[in-house]
PyMOL Python script that loads the backbone (N, CA, C, O; Angstrom):
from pymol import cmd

cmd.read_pdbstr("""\
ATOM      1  N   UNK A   1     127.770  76.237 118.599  1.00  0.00           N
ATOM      2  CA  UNK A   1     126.578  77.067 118.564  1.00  0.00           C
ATOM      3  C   UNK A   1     126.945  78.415 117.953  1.00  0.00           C
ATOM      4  O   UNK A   1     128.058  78.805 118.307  1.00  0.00           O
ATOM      5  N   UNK A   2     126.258  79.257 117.088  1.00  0.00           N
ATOM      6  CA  UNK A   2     126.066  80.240 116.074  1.00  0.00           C
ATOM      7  C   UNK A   2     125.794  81.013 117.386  1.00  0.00           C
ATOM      8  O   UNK A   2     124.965  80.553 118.171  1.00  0.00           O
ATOM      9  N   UNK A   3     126.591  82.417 117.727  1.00  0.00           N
ATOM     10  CA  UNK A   3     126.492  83.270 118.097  1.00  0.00           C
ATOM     11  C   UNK A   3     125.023  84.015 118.191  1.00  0.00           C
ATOM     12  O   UNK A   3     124.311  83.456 117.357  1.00  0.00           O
ATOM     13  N   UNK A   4     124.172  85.197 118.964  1.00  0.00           N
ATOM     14  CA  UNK A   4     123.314  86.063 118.242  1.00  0.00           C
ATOM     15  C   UNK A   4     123.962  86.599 117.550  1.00  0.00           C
ATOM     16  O   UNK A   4     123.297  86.860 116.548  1.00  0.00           O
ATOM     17  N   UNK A   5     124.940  86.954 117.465  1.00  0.00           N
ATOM     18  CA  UNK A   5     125.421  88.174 116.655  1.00  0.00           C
ATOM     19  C   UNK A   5     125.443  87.874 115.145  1.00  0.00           C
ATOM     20  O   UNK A   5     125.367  88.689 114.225  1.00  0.00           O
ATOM     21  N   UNK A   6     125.547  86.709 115.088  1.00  0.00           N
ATOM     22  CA  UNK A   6     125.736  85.886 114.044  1.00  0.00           C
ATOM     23  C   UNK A   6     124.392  85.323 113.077  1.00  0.00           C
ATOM     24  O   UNK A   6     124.258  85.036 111.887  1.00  0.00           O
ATOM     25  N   UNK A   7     123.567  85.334 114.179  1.00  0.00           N
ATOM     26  CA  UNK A   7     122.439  85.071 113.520  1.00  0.00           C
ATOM     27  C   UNK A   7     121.745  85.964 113.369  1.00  0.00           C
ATOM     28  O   UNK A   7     120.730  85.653 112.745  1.00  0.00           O
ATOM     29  N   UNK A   8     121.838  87.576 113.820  1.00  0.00           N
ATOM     30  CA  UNK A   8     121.475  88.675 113.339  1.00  0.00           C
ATOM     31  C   UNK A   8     122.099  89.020 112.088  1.00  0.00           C
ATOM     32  O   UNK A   8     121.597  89.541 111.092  1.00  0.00           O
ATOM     33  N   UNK A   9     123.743  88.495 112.394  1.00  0.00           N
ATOM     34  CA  UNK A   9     123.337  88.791 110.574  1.00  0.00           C
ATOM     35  C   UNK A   9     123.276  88.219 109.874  1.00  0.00           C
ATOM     36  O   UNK A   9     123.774  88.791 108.904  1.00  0.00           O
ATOM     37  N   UNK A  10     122.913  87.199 109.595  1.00  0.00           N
ATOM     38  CA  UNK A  10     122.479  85.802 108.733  1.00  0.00           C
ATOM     39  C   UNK A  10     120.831  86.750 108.359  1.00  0.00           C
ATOM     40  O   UNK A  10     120.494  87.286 107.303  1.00  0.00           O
ATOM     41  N   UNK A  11     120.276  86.683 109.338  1.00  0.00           N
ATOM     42  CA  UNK A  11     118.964  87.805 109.096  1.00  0.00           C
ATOM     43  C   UNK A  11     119.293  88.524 108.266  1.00  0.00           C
ATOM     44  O   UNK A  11     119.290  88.546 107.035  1.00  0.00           O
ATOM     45  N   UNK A  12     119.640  89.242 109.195  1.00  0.00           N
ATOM     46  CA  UNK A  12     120.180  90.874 107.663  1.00  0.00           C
ATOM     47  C   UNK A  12     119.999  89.827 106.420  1.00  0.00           C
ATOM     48  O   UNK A  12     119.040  89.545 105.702  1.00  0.00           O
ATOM     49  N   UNK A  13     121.313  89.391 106.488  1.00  0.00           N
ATOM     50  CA  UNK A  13     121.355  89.251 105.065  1.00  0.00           C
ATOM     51  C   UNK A  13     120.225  88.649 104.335  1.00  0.00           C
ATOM     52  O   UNK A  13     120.332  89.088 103.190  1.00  0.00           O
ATOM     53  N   UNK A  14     119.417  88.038 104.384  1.00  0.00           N
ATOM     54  CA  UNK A  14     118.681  87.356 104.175  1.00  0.00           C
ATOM     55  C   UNK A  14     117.258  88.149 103.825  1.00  0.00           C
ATOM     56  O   UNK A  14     116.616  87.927 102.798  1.00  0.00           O
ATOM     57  N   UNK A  15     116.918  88.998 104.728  1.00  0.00           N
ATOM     58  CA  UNK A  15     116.126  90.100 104.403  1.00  0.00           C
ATOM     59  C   UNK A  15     116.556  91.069 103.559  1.00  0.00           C
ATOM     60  O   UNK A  15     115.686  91.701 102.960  1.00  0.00           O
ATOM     61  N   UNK A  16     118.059  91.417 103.311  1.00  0.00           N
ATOM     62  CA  UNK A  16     118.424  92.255 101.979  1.00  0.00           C
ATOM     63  C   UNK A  16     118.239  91.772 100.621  1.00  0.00           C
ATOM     64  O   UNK A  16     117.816  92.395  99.647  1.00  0.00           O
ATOM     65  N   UNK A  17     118.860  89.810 100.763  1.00  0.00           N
ATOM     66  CA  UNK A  17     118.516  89.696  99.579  1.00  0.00           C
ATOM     67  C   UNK A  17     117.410  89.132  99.023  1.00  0.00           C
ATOM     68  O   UNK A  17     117.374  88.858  97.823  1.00  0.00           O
ATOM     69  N   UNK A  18     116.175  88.857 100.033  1.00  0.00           N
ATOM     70  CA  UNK A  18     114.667  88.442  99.863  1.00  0.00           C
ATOM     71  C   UNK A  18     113.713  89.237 100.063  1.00  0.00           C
ATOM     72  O   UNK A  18     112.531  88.951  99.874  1.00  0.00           O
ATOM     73  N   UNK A  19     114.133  90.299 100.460  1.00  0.00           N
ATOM     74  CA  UNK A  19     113.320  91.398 100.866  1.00  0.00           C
ATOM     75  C   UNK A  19     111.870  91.042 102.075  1.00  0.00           C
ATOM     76  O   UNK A  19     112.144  90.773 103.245  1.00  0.00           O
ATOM     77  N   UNK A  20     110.804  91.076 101.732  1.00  0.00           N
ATOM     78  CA  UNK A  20     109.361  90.785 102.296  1.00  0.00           C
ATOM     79  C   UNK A  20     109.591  89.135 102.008  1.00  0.00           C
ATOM     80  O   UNK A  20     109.358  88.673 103.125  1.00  0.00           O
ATOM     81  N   UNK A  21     109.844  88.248 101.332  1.00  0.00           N
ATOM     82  CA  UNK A  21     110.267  86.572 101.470  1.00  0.00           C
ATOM     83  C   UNK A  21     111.105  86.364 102.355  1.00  0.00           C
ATOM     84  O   UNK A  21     110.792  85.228 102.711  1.00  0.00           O
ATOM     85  N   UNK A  22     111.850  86.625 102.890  1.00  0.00           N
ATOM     86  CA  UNK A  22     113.178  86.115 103.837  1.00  0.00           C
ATOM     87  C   UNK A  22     112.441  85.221 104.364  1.00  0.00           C
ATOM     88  O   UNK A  22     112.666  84.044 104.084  1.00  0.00           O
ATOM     89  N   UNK A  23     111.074  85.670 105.515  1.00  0.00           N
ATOM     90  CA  UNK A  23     111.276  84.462 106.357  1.00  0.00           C
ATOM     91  C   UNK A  23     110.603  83.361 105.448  1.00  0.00           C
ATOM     92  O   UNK A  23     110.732  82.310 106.075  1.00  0.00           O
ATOM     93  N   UNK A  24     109.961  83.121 104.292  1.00  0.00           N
ATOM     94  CA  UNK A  24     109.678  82.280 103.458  1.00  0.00           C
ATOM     95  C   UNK A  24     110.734  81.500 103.251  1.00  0.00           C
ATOM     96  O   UNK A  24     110.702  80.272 103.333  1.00  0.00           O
ATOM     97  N   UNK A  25     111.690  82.154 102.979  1.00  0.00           N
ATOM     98  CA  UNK A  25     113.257  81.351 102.569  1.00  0.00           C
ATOM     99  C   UNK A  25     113.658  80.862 103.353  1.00  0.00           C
ATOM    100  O   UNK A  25     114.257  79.800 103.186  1.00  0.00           O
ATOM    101  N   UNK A  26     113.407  81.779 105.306  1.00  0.00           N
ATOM    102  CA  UNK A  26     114.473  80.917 106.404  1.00  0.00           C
ATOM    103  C   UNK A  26     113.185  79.474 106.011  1.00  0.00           C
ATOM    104  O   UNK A  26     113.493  78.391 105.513  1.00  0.00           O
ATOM    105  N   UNK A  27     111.768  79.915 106.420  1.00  0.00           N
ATOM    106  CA  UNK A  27     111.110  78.475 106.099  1.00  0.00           C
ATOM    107  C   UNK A  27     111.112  76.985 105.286  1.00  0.00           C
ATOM    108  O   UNK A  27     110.732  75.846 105.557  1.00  0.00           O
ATOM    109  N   UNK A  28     111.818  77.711 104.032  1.00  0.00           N
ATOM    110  CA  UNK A  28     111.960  76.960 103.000  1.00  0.00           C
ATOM    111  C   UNK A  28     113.309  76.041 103.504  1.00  0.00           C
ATOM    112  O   UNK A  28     113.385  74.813 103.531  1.00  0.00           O
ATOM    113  N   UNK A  29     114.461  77.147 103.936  1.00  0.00           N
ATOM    114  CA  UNK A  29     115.700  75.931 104.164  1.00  0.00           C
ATOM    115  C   UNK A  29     115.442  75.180 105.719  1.00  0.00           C
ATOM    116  O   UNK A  29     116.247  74.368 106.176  1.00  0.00           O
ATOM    117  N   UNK A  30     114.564  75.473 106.222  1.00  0.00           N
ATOM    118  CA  UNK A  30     114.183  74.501 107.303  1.00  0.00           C
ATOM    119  C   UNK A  30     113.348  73.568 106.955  1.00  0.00           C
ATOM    120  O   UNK A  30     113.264  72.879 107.971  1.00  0.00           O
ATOM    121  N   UNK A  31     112.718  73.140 106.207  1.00  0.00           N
ATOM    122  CA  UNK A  31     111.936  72.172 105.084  1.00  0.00           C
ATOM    123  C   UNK A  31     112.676  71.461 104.580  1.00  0.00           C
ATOM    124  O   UNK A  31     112.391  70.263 104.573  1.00  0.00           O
ATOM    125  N   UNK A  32     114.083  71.978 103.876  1.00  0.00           N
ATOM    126  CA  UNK A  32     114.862  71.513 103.125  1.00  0.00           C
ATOM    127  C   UNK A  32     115.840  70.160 104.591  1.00  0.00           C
ATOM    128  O   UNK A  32     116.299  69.039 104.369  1.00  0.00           O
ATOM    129  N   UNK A  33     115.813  70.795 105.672  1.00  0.00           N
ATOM    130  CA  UNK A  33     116.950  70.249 106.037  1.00  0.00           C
ATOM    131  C   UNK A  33     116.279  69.277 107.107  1.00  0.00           C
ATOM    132  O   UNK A  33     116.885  68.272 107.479  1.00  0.00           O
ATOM    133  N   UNK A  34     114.776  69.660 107.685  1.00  0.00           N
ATOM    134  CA  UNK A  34     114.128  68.738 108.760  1.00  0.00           C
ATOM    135  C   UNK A  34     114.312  67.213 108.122  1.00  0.00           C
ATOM    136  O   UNK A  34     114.830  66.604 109.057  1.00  0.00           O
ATOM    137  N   UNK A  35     114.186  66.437 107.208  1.00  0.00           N
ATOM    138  CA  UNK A  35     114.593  65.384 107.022  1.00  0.00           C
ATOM    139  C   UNK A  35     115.369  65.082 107.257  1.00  0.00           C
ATOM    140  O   UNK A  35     115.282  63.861 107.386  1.00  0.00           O
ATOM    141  N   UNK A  36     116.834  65.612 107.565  1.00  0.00           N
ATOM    142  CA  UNK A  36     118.511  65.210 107.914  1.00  0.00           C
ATOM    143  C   UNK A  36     118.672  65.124 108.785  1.00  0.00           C
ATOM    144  O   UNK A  36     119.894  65.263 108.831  1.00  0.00           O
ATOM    145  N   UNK A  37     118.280  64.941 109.932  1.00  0.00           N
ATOM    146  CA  UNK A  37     118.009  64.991 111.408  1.00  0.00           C
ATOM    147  C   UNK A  37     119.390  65.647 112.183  1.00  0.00           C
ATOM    148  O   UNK A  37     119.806  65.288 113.285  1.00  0.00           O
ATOM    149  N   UNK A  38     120.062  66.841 111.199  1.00  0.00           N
ATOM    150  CA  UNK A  38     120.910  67.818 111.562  1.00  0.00           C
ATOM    151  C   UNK A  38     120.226  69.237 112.373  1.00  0.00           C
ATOM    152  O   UNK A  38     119.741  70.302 111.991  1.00  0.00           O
ATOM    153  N   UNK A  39     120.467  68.648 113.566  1.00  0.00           N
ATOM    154  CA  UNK A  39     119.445  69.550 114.694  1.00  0.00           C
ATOM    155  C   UNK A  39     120.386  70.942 114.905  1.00  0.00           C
ATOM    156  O   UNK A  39     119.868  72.053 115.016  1.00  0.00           O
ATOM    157  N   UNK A  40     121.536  70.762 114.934  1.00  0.00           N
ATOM    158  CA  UNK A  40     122.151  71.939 114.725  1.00  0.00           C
ATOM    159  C   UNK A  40     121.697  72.828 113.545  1.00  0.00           C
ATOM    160  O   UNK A  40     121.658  74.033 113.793  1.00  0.00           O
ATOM    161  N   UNK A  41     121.378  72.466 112.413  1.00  0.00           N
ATOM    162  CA  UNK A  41     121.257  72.963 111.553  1.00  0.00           C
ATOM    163  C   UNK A  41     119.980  73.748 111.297  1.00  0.00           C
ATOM    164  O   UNK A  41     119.770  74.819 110.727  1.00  0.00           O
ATOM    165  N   UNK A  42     118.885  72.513 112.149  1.00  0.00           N
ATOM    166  CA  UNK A  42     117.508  73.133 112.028  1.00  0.00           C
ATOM    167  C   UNK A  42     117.146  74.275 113.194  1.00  0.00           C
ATOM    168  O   UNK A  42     116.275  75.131 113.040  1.00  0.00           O
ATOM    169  N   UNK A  43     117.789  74.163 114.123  1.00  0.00           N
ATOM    170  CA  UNK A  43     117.980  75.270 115.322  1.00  0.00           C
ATOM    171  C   UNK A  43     118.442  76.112 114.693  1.00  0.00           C
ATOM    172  O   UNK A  43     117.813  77.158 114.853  1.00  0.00           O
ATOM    173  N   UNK A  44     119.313  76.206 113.982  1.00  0.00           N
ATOM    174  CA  UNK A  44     120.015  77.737 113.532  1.00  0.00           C
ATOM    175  C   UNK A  44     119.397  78.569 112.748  1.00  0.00           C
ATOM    176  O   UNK A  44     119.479  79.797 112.693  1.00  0.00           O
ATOM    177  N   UNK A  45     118.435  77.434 111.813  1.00  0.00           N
ATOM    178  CA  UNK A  45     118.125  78.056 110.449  1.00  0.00           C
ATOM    179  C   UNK A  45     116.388  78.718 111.479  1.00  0.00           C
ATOM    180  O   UNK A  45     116.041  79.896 111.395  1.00  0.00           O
ATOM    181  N   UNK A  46     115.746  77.881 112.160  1.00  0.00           N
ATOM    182  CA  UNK A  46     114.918  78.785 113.388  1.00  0.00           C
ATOM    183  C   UNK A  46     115.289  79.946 114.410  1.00  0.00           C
ATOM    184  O   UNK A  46     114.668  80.956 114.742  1.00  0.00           O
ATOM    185  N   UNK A  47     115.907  79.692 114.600  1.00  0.00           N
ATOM    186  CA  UNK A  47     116.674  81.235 114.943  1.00  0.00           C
ATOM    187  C   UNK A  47     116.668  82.118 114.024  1.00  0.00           C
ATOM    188  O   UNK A  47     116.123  83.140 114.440  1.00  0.00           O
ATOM    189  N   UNK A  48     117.036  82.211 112.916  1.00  0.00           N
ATOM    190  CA  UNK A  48     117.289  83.238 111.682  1.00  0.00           C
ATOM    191  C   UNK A  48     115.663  83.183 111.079  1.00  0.00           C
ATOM    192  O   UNK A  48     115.229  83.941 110.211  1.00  0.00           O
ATOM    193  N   UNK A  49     114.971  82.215 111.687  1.00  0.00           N
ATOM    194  CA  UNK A  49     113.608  82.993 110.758  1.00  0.00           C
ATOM    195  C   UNK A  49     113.102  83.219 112.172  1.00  0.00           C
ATOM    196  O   UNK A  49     111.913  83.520 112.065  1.00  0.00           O
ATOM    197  N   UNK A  50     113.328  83.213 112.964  1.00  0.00           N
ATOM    198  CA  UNK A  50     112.891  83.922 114.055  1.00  0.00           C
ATOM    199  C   UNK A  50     112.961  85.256 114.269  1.00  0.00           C
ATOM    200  O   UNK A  50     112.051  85.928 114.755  1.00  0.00           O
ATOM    201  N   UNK A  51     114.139  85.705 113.877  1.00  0.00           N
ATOM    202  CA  UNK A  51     115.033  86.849 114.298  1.00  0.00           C
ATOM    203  C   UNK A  51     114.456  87.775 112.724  1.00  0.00           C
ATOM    204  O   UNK A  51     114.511  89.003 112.657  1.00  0.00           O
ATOM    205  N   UNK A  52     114.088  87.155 111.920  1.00  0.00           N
ATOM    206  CA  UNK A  52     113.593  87.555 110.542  1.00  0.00           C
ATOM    207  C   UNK A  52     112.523  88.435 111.002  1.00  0.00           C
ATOM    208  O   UNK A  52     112.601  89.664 110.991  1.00  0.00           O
ATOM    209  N   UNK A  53     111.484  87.733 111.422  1.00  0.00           N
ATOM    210  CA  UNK A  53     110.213  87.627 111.910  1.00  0.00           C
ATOM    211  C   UNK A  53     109.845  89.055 112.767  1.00  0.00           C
ATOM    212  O   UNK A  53     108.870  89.781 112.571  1.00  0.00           O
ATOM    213  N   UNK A  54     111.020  89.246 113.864  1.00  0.00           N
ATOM    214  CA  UNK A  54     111.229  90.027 115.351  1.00  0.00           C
ATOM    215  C   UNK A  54     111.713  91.388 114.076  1.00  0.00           C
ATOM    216  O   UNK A  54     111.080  92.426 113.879  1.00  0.00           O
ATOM    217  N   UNK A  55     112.572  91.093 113.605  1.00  0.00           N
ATOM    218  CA  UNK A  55     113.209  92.505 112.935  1.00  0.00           C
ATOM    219  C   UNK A  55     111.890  92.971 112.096  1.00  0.00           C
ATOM    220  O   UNK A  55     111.721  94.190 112.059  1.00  0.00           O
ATOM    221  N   UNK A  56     110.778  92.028 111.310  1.00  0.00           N
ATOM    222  CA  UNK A  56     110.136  92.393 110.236  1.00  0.00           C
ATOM    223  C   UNK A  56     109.227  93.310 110.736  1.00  0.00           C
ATOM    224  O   UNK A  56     108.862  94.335 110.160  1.00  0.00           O
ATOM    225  N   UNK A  57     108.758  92.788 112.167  1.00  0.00           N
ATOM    226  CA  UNK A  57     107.877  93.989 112.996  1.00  0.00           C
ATOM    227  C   UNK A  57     108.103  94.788 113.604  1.00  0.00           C
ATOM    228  O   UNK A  57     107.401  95.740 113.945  1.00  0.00           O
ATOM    229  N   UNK A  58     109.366  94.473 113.895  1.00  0.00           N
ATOM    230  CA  UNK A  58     110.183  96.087 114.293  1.00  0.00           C
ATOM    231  C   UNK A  58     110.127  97.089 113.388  1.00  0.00           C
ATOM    232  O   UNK A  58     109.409  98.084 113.490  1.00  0.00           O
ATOM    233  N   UNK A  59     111.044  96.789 112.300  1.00  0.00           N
ATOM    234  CA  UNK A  59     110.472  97.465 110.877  1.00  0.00           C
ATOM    235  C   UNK A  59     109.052  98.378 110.675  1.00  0.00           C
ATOM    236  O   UNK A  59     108.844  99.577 110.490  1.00  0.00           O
ATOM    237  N   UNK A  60     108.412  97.492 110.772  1.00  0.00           N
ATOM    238  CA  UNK A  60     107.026  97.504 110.547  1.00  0.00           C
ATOM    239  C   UNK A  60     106.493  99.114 111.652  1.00  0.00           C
ATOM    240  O   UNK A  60     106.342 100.281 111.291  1.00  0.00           O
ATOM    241  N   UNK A  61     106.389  98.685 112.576  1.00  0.00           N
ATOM    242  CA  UNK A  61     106.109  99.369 113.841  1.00  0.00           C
ATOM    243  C   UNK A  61     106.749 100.921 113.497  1.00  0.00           C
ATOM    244  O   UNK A  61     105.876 101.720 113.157  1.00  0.00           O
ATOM    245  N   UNK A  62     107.998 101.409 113.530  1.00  0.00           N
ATOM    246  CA  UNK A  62     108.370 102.137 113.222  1.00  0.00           C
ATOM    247  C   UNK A  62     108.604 102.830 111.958  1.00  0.00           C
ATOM    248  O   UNK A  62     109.177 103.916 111.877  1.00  0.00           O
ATOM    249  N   UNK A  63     108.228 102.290 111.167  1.00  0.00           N
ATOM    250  CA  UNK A  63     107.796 103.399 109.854  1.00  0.00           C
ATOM    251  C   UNK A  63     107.349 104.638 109.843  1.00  0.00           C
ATOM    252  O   UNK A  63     106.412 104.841 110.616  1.00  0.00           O
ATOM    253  N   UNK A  64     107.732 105.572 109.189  1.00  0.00           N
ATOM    254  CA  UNK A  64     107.066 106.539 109.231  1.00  0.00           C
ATOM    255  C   UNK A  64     106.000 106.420 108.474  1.00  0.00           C
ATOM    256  O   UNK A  64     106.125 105.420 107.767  1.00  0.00           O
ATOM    257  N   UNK A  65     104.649 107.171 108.225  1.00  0.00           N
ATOM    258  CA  UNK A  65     103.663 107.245 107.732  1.00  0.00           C
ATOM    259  C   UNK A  65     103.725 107.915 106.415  1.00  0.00           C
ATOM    260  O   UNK A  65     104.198 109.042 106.561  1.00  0.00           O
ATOM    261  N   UNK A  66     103.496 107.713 105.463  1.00  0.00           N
ATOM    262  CA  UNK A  66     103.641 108.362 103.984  1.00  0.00           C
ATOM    263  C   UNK A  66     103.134 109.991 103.715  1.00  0.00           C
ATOM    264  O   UNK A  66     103.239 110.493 102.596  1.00  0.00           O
TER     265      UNK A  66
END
""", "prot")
cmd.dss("prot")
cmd.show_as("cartoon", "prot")
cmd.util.cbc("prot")
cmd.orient("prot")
């Protein structure tokens, strides 16, 4: 099992290099892999668009105002 720590930064990264898509992408490689019936794999890659998701409105929430 993939650590949180680990899947926080799988996030990160993922939101650095997709910016506003990340969780499109965690979506996309969970699409890619639900046919393989690699449940480890599809748990992890849900976690990281989970954790996508939790950070994007955190983000969000705390912005400053322009």
């Amino acid at each position: 099992m993939i650590s949180d720590l680990e899947i926080l930064r799988a996030a990160h990264l993922m939101m650095h290099q997709y910016g506003g898509n990340a969780e499109l992408e965690a979506a996309n490689y969970i699409e890619r892999i639900r046919g393989r019936a690699d449940w480890n794999k599809l748990l992890t890659w849900a976690r990281i668009q989970r954790t996508i998701a939790v950070l994007d409105r955190t983000a969000t929430r705390t912005s400053l105002p322009n």
